[in-house]
C-alpha positions as CSV (number, residue, x, y, z in Angstrom):
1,X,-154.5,13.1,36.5
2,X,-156.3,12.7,33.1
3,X,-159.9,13.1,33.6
4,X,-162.4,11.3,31.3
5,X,-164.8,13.1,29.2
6,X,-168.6,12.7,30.2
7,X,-170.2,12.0,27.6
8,X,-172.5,10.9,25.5
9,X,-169.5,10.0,23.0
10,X,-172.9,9.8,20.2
11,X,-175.4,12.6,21.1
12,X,-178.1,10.2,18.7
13,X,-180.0,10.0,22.1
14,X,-179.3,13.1,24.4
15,X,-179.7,16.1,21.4
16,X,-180.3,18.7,24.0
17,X,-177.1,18.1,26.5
18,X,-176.0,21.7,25.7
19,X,-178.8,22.9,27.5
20,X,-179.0,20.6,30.3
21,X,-177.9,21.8,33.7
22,X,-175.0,18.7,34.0
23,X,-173.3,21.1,31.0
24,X,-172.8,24.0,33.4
25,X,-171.7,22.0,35.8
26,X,-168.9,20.3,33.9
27,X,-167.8,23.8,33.4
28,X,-167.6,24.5,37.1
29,X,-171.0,26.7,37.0
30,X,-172.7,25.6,40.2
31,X,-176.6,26.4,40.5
32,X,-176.9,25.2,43.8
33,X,-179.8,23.3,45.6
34,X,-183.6,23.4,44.1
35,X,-185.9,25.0,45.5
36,X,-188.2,22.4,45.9
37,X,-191.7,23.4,45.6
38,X,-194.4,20.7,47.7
39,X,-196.8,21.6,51.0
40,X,-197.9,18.3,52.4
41,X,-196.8,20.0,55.5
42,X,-200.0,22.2,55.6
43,X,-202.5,19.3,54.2
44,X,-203.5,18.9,58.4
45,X,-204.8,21.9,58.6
46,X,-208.0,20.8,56.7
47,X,-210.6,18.6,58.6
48,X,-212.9,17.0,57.0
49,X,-216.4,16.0,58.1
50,X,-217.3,12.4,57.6
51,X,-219.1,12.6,54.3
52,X,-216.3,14.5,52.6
53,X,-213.9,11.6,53.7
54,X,-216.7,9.6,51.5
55,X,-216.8,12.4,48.6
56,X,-213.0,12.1,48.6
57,X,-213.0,8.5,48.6
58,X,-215.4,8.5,45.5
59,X,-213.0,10.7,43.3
60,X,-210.3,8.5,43.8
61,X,-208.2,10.7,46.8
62,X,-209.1,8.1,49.4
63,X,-205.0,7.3,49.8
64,X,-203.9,10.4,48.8
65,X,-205.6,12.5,51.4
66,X,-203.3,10.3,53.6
67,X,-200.1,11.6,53.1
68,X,-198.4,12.9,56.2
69,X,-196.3,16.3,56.2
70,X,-192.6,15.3,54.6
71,X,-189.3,17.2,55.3
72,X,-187.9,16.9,51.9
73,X,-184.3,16.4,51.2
74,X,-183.6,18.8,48.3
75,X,-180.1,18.3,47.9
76,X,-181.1,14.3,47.0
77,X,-183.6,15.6,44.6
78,X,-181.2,17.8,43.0
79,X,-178.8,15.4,42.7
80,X,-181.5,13.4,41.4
81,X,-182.6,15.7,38.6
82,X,-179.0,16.3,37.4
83,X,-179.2,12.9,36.3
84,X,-182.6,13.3,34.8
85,X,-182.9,13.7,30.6
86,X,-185.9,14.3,29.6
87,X,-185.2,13.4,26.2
88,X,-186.1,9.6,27.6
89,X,-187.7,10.4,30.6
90,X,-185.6,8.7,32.8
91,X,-182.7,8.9,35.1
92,X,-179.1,8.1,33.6
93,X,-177.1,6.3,36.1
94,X,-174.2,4.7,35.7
95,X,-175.5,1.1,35.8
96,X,-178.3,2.2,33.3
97,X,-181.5,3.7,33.1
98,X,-184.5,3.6,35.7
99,X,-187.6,5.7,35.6
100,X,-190.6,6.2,37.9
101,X,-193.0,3.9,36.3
102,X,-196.8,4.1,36.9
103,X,-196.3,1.0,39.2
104,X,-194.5,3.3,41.4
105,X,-197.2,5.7,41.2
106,X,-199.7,3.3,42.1
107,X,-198.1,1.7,45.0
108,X,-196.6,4.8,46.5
109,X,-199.5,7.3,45.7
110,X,-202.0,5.1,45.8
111,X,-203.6,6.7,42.7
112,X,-205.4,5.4,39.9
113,X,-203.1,4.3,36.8
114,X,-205.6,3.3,34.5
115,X,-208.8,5.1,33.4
116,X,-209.8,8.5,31.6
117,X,-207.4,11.0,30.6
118,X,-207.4,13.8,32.8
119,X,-208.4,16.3,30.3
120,X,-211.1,18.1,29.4
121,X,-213.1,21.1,27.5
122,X,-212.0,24.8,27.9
123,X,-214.0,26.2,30.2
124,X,-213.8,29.6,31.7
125,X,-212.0,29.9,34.9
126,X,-214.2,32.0,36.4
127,X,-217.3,30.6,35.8
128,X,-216.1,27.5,36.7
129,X,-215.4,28.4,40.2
130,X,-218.7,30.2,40.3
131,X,-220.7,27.2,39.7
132,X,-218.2,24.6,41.8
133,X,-217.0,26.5,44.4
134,X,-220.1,28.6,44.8
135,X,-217.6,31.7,44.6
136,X,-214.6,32.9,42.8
137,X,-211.7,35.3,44.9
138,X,-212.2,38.7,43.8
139,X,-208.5,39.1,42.3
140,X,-209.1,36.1,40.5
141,X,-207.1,34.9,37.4
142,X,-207.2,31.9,36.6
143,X,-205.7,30.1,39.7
144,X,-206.4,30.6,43.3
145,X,-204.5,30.4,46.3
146,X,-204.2,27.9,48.8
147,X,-204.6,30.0,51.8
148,X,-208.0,31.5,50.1
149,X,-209.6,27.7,49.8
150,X,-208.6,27.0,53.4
151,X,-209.9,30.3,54.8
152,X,-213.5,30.1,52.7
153,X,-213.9,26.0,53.0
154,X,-212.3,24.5,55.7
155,X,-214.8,25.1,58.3
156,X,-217.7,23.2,57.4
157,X,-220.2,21.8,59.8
158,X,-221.5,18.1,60.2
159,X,-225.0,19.6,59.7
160,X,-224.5,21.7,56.4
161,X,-226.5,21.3,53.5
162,X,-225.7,18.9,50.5
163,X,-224.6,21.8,48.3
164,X,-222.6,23.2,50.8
165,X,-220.4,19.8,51.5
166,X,-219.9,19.8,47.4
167,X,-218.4,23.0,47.4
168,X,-216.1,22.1,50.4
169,X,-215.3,18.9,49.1
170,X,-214.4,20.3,45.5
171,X,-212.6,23.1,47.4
172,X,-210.4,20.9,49.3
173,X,-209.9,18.2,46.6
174,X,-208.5,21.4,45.0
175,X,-206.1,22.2,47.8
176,X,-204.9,18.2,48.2
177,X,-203.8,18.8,44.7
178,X,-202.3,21.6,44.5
179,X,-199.9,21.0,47.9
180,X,-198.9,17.4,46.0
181,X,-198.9,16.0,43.4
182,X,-200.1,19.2,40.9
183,X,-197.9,21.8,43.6
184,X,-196.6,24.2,40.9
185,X,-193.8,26.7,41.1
186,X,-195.5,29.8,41.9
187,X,-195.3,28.6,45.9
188,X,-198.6,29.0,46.7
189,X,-201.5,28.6,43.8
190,X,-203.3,26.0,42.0
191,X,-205.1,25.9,38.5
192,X,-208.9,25.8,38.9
193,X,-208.9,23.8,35.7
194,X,-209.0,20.3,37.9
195,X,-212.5,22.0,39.0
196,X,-213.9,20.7,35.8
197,X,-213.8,17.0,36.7
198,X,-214.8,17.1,40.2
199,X,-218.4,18.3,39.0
200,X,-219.5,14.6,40.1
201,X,-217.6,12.8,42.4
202,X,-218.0,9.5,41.4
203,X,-217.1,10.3,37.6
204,X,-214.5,11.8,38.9
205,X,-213.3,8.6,40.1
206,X,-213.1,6.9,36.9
207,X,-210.1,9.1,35.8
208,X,-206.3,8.0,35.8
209,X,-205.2,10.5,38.5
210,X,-201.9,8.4,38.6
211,X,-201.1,8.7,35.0
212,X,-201.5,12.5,35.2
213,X,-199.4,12.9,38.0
214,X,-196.8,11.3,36.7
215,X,-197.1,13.5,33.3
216,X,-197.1,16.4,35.8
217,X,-194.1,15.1,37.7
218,X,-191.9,14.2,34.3
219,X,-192.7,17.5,33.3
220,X,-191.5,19.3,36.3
221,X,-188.3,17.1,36.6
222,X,-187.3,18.0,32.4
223,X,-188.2,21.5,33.0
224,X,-185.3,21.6,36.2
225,X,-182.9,19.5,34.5
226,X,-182.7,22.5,32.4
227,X,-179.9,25.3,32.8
228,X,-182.0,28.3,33.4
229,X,-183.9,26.6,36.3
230,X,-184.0,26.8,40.0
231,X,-187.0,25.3,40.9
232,X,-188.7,22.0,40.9
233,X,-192.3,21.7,41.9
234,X,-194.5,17.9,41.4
235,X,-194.7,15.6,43.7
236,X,-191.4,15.6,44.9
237,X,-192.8,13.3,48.0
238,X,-193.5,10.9,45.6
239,X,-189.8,11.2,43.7
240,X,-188.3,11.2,47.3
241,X,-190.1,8.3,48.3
242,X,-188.9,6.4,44.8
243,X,-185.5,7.2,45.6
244,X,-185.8,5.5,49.1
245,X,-187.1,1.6,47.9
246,X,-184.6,2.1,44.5
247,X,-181.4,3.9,46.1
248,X,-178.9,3.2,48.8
249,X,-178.6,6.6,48.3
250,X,-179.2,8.9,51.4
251,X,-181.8,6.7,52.2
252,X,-183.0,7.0,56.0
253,X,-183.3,3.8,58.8
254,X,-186.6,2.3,59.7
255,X,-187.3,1.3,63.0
256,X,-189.1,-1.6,62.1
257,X,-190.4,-2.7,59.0
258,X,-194.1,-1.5,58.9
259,X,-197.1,-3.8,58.5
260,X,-200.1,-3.4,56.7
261,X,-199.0,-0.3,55.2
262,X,-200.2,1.1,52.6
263,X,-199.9,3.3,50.5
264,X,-196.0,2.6,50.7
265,X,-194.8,5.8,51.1
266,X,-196.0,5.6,54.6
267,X,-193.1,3.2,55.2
268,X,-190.6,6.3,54.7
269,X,-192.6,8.9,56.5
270,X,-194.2,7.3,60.1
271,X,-191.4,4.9,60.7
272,X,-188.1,6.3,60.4
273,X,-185.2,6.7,63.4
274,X,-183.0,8.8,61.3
275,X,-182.1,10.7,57.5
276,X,-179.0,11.6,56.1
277,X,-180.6,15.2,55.3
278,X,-177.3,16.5,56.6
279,X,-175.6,15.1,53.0
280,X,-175.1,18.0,50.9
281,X,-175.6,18.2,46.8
282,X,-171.8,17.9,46.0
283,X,-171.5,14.6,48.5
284,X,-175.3,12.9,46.7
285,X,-173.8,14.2,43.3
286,X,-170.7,12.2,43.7
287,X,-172.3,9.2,44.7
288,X,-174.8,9.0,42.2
289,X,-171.7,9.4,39.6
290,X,-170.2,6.8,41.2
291,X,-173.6,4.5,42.0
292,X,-172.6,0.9,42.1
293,X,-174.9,-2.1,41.3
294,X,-174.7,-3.3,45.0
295,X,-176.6,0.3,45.9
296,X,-179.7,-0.4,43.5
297,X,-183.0,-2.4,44.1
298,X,-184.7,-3.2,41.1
299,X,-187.4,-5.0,42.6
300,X,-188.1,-2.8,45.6
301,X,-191.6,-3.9,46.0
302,X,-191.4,-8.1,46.0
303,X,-191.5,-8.7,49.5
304,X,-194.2,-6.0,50.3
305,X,-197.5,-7.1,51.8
306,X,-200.1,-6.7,48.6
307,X,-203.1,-8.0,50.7
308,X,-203.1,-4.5,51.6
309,X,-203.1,-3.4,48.4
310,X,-206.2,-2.6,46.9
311,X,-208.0,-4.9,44.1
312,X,-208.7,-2.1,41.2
313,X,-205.0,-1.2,42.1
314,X,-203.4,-4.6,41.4
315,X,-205.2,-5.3,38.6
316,X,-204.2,-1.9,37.0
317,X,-200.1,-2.9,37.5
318,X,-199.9,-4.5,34.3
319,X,-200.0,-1.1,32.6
320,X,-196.5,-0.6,34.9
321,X,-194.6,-1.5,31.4
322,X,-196.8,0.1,28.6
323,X,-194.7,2.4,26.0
324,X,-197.4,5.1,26.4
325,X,-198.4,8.4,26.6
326,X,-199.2,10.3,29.6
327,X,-202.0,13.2,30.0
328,X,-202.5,16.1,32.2
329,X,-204.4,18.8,31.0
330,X,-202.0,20.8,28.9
331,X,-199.0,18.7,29.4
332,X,-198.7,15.2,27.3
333,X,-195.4,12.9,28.5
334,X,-193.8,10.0,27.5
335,X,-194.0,6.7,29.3
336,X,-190.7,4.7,28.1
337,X,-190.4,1.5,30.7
338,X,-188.8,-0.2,27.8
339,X,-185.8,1.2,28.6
340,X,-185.8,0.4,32.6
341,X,-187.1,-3.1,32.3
342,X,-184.9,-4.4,35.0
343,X,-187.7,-2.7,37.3
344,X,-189.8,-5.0,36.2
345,X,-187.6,-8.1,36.8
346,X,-186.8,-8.6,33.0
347,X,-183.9,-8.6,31.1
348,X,-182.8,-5.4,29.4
349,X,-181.9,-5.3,26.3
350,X,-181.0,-1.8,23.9
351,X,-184.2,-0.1,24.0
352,X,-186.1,1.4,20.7
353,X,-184.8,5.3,19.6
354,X,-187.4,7.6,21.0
355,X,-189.7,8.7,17.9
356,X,-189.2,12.5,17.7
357,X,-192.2,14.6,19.2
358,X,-192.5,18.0,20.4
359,X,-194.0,18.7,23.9
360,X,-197.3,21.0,23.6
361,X,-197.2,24.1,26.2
362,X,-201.0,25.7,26.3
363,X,-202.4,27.5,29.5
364,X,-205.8,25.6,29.2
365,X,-206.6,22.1,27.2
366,X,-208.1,21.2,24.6
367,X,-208.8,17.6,23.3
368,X,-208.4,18.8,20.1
369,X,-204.9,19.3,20.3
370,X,-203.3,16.1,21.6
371,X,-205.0,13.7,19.5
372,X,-202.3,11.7,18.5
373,X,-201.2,11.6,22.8
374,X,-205.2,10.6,23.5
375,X,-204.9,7.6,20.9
376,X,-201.7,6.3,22.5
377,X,-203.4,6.7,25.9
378,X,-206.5,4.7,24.8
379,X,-204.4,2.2,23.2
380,X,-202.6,1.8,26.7
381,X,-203.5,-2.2,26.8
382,X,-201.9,-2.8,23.4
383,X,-198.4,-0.9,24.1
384,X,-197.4,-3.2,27.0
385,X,-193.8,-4.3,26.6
386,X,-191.8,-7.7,26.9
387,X,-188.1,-8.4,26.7
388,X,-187.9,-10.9,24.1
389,X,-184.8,-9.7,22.8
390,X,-182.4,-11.4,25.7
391,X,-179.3,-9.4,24.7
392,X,-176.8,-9.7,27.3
393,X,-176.3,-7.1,29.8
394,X,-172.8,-6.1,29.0
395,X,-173.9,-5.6,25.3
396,X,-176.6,-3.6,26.5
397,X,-174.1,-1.5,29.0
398,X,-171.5,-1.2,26.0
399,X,-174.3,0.9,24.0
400,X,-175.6,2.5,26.9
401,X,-172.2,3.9,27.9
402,X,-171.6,5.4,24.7
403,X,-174.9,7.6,24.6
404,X,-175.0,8.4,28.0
405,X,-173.9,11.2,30.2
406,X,-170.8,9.3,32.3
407,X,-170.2,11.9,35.3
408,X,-172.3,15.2,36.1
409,X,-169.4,16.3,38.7
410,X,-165.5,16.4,38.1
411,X,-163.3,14.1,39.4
412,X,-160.7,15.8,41.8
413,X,-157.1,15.7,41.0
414,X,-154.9,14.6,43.8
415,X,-153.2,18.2,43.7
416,X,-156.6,19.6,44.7
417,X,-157.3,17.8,47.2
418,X,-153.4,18.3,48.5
419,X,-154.4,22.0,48.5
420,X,-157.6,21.6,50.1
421,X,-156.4,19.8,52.7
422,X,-153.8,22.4,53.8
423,X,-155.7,25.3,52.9
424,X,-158.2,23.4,56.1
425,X,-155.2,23.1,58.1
426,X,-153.7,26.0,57.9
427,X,-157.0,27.7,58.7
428,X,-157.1,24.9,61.6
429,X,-153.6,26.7,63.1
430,X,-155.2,30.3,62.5
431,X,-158.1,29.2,64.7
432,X,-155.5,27.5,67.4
433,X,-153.3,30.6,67.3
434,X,-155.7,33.2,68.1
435,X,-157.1,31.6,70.8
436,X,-156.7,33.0,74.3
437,X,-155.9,31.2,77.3
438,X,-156.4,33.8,79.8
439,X,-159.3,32.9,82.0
440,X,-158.7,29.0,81.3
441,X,-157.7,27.5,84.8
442,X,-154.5,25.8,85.2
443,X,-155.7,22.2,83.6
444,X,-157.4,23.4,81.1
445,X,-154.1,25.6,80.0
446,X,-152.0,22.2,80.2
447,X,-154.4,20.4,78.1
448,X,-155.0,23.4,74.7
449,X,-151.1,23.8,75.1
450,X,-150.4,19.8,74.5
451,X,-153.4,20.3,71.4
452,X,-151.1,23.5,70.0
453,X,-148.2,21.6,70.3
454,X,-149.7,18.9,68.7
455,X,-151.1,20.8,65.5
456,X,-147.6,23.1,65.4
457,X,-145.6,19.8,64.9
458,X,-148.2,18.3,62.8
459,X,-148.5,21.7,60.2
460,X,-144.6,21.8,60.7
461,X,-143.6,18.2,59.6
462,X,-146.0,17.8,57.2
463,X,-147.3,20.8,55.1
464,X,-144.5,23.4,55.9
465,X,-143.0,22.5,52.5
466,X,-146.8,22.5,50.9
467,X,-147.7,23.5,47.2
468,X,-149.1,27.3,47.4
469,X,-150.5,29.1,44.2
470,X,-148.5,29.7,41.7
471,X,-146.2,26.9,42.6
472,X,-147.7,23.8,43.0
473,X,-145.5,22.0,40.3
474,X,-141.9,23.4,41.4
475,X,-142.9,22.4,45.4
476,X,-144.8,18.9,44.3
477,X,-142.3,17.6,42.6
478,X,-139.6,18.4,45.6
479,X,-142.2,16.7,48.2
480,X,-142.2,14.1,45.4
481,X,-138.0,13.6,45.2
482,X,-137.5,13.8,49.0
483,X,-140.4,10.7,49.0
């Protein structure tokens, strides 16, 4: 069987496919599941007093602090980030390209999309902590670890004084972050360079939290669509969650549909009778190669109830389709809805060539070095796109196919499968054959006799004259004349 090449047939869009994990995979290099970094799981452990509910509110984590714990299906996300390029920052299916937007962000997270960059001054670590925290760890470097902010500020009584709500407040607005949407790969730490924003709660409200978890997130996915990786961190929550309302891909069943739910996410995490976690990356991988049209919802959010939706929230989801940049700290990504458009219930047609532009990596930012990423980001309201190019869709999926990745996973020959199939049931007769009957009463004999019997004559008529290595072609092509 003649298998077709993957792709992309012109690499003017996809430059760095020889370092992309769907390369090794091609070449029968398996990396295996992600480990997928995220610890909404241990987000109850922290109660909070009334008036740091209010503090949280202020700084725009009202929503956020609502997430409930979520088993994550990593062999989804994997699957999920084979198909990522960050080249475009998008997912490469085979009907086309779809992204998480900043819609999706919004409606899922129920973060703010519009606002201040999250960035700010250097500052030093320590005293940073020190003068927000009220205290720094003593092996402190720079981050701090989760278990340390729960152990210091997660007791704090109804009574305590102003200063000391602050620091619990900061210290927990810390630990929300770092166990979502800003959970980073080494497991169990988080940068104290958020600290710098939270200084006053109610400026910190006025940032685009949204926008810089999606920067986060995009990083995280280009950084494990990349050979040498093994894990993901992000909120992977948030990328599960997308998958759900886009996907008829592993996606679990509901109940009933929830009502006056919000933020959305909560549909997939209170309400669900069953998963399909028990789908492994090989099965997800296959189907994602093989997604039909039929198993994609472009317009997942149309019949949701937006009453519930707050007012700054829908007024912000015009910025869903701005050709922007995205800002967290030290990480500066590119927001390309122009090339999913469909998501936004417009036609698609061949999107503009991504303008060449190299990520910055610095452990701490500075404004001064993403000025050309801050303009874009303040010009947000002037980069909004419309489809007025109506190109038709096949001429759009003609281009798209040739500078795409087709297939991550090879296509089995029939010959394989022939030789998995009685490789199982040969093992099958192993496993009937070295079973003893003694001990089995009399009906119980009868009955594993007639099964042995049965799988004898079924090995016997039907694989006895199989292919075996070395001489599949000589054996095939006998089963093939006797046919």
């Amino acid at each position: 069987m003649t298998i077709a090449t993957p792709g992309p047939d012109d690499p003017l869009i996809l430059k760095e496919q020889d370092n992309h994990i769907s390369s090794d995979i091609w070449d029968g290099k398996e990396r295996g599941v992600l480990r997928c970094l995220e610890h909404t799981s241990i987000l109850e452990r922290w109660k909070l007093t009334g008036k740091q509910i209010e503090l949280v509110g202020k700084a725009g984590f009202g929503y956020l602090r609502l997430m409930p714990a979520v088993t994550l299906d990593c062999a989804l996300i994997s699957a999920l980030v084979e198909r990522w390029r960050k080249e475009t920052n998008t997912f490469h299916f085979s009907v086309g390209e779809m992204t998480i937007t900043l819609e999706d962000v919004a409606l899922l997270l129920g973060l703010s999309i519009d606002g201040k960059p999250v960035t700010d001054v250097d500052v030093d670590p320590k005293s940073l902590c020190e003068n927000l925290l009220g205290k720094a760890p003593t092996d402190f470097k720079g981050a701090v670890k989760l278990t340390w902010l729960k152990e210091v500020f997660s007791e704090c009584p109804e009574d305590a004084a102003i200063e000391q709500i602050e620091y619990s407040t900061r210290a927990y607005l810390l630990y929300l972050l770092g166990s979502t949407v800003f959970a980073s790969t080494s497991g169990n730490k988080v940068s104290v360079m958020y600290l710098s924003l939270f200084k006053d709660f109610d400026e910190a409200g006025k940032y685009a939290w949204g926008a810089a978890a999606l920067a986060f997130l995009y990083r995280a996915l280009g950084n494990a669509s990349l050979k040498s990786q093994r894990t993901i961190s992000g909120s992977l929550t948030l990328l599960q969650c997308w998958s759900y309302y886009h996907l008829n891909i592993g996606r679990p069943k509901l109940k009933k549909e929830p009502e006056n739910c919000f933020p959305f996410l909560l549909k997939w995490t209170e309400n669900r009778s069953g998963s399909r976690m028990g789908i492994n990356l090989p099965t997800y991988r296959k189907a994602l190669d093989s997604l039909h049209p039929s198993d994609v919802q472009w317009l997942p959010y149309k019949d949701m109830d937006f009453s519930v939706v707050p007012e700054d929230i829908k007024n912000s989801l015009v910025l869903r389709a701005s050709r922007t940049m995205l800002i967290c700290f030290d990480k500066a990504e590119r927001h390309l809805p122009d090339r999913c458009l469909r998501q936004f219930g417009l036609p698609q047609p061949i999107p503009k060539d991504v303008e060449d532009w190299k990520r910055k990596v610095s452990l701490m930012d500075n404004k001064e070095e993403l000025p050309s990423e801050l303009k874009e980001w303040s010009d947000r309201y002037e980069l909004i796109e419309n489809s007025i190019d109506s190109v038709g869709e096949s001429e759009y999926l003609q281009w798209y196919e040739k500078i795409t990745r087709k297939f991550v996973g090879r296509a089995e020959s029939w010959e394989s499968r022939f030789r998995q199939t009685i490789k199982a049931m040969h093992e099958v007769v192993k496993i009937v054959n070295s079973i003893s009957t003694n001990g089995m009463d009399r009906e119980d004999r009868k009955l594993f006799n007639n099964v042995k019997t049965m799988v004898h004559k079924s090995w016997t008529e039907k694989y006895a004259d199989s292919p075996s290595e070395g001489d599949s072609t000589k054996r095939t092509g006998k089963r093939k004349r006797e046919g």
